[in-house]
MDAnalysis code that builds the backbone (N, CA, C; Angstrom):
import MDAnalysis as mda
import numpy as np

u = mda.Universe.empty(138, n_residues=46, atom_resindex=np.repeat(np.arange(46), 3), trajectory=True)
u.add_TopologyAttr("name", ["N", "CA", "C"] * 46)
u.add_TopologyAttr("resid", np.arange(1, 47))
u.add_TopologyAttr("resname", ["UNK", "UNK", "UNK", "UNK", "UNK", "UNK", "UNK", "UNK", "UNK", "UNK", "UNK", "UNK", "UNK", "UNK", "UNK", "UNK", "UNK", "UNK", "UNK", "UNK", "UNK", "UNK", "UNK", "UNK", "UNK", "UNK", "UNK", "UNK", "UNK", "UNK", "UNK", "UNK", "UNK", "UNK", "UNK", "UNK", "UNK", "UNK", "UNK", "UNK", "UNK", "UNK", "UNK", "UNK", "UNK", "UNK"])
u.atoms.positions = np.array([
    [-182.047, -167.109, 18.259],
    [-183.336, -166.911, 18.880],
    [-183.269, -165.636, 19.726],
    [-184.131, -164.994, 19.488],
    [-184.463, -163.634, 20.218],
    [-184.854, -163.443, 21.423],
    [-184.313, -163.023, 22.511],
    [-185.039, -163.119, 23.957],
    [-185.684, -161.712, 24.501],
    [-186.699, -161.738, 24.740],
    [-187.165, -160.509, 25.522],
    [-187.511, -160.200, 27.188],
    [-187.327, -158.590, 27.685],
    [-187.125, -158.806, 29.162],
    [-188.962, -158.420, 29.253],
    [-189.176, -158.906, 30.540],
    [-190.662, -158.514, 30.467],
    [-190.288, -157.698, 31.859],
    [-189.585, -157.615, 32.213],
    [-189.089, -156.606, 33.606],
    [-189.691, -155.465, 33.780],
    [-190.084, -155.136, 34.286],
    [-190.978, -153.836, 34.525],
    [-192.074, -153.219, 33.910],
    [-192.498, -154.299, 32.975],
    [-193.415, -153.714, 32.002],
    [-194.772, -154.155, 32.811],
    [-195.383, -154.790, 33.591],
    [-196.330, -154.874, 34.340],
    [-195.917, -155.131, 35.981],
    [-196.449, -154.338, 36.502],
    [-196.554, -154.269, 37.772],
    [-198.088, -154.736, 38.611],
    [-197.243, -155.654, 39.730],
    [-198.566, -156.157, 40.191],
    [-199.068, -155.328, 41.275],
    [-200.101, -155.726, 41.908],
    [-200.842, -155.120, 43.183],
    [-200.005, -155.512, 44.348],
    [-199.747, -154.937, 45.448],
    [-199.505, -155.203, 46.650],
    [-200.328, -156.030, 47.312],
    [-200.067, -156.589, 48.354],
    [-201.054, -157.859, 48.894],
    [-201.933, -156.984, 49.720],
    [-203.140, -157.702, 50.146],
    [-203.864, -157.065, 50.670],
    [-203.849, -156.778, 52.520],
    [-204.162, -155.811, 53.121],
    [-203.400, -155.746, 54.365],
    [-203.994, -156.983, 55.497],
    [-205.236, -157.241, 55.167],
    [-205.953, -158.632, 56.198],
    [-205.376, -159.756, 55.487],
    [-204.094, -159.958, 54.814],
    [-204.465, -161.195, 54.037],
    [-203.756, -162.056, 55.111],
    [-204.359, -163.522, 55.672],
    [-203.750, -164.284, 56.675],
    [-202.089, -165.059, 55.989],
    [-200.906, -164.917, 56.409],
    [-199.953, -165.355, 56.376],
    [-199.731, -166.641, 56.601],
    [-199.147, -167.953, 56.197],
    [-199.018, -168.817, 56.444],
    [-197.070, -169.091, 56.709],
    [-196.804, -169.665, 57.140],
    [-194.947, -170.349, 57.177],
    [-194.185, -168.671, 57.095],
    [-195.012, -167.685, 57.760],
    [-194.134, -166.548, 57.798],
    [-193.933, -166.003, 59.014],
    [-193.165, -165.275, 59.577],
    [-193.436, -164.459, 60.635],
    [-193.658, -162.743, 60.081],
    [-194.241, -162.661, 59.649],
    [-194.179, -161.342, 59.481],
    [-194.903, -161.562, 57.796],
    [-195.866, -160.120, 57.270],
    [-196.451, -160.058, 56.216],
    [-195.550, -159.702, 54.901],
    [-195.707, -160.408, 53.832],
    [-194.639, -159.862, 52.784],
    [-195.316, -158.691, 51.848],
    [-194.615, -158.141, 51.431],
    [-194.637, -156.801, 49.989],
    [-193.952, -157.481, 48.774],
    [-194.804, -156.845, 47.587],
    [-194.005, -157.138, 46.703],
    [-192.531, -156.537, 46.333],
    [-192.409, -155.582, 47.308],
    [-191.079, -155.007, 47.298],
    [-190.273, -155.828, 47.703],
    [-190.503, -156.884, 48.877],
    [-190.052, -157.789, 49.563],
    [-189.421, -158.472, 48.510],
    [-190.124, -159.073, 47.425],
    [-190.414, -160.477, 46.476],
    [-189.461, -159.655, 45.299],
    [-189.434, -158.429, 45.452],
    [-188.600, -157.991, 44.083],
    [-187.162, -158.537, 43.676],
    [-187.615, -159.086, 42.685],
    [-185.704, -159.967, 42.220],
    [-185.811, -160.696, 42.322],
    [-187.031, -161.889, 43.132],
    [-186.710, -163.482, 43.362],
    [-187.513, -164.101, 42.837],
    [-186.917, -165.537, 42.567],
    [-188.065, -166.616, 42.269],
    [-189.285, -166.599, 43.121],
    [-190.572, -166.641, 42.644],
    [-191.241, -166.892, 43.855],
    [-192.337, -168.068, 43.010],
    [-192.131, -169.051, 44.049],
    [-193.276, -170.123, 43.433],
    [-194.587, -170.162, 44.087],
    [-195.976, -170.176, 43.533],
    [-197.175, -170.523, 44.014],
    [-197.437, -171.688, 44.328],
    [-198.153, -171.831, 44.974],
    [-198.573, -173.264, 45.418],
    [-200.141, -173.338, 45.651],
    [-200.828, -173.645, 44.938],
    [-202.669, -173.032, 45.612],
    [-203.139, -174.592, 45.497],
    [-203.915, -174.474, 46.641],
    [-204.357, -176.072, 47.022],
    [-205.985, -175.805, 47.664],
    [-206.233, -176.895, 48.106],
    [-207.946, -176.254, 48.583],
    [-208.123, -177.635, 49.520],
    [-209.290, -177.596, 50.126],
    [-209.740, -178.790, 51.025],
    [-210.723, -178.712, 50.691],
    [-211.173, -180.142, 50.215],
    [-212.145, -180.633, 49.633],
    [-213.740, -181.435, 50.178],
])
């Protein structure tokens, strides 16, 4: 089975500079996030 890298072939946007932070001290970059797992979590109140 054949595996392919998708590594660098799309690049995302940087976050936006008002965006409110939650469980952080400080705002992240995707430079920050470069190399790691990062999991989403999106939830809402209903």
């Amino acid at each position: 089975m054949a595996t392919r890298s998708f590594a660098g072939t799309v690049n995302a946007p940087d976050f936006p500079e008002d965006l409110e932070w939650v469980n952080t001290n400080r705002p992240l970059s995707m430079a920050d996030l470069r190399g790691k797992l990062v999991v989403l979590d999106f939830w809402t109140y209903c």
